[in-house]
N, C-alpha and C positions, 0 to 999 in steps of 0.2 A: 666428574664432580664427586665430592665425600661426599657420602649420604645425610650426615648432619646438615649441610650446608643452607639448606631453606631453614635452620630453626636458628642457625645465627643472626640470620636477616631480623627476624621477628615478625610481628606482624605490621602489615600494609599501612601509611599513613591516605593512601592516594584513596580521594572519592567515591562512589560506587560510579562506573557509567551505566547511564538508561538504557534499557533494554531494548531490544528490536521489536520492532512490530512486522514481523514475518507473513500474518494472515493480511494484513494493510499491504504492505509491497509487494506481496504475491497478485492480490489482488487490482491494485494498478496498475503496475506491470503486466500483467495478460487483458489486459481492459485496453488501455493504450496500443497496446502491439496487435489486436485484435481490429482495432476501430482504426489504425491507422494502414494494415495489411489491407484492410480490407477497403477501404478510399483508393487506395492506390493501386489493386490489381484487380479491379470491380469483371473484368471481362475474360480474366487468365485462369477464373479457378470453375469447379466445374457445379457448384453454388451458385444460388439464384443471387445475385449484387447487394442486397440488404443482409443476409445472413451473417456474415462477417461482422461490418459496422453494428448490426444492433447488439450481438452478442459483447460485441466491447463494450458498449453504453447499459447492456444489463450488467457486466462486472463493474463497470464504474457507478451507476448506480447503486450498489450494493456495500460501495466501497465507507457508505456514510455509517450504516448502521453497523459496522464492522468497526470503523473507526472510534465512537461513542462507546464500544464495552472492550477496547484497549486500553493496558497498562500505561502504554507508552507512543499513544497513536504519532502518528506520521504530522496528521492536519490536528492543531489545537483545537480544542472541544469549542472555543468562542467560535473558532472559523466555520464549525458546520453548523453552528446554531444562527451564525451570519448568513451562511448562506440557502440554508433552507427557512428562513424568517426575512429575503428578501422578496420585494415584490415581484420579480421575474418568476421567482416558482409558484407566489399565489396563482 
């Protein structure tokens, strides 16, 4: 390619895309694969059987207030105010 060639193009008409929420997918991601390893191999590993699952349920726990001081969260800000303002968590 000439090296000119990006300044013939000019500049970008196309939108910006939203950015990733990395610490949000990290964090569910190891939440789910944590709580769901550990449901399912409760007797194969050499951990007491809750150790696993809870550790998921602490990362997905976590996963709220993590979500609330993202750019670009994962869950809409209505959806965790939905669901920490239902009556199941009172």
């Amino acid at each position: 390619m000439p090296r000119g060639h990006p300044l013939l193009l000019g500049p970008s008409k196309r939108k910006r895309i939203a950015g990733l929420d990395v610490p949000g997918a990290l964090t569910v991601t190891a939440g789910l694969t944590l709580l769901v390893h550990g449901l399912g191999t409760k007797d194969a590993t050499p951990l007491p059987g809750f150790v696993l699952p809870a550790a998921g349920l602490m990362l997905l726990s976590a996963l709220m207030p993590i979500e609330r001081r993202a750019r670009n969260p994962l869950l809409p800000r209505h959806c965790c105010a939905t669901i920490l303002s239902s009556p199941a968590t009172s």
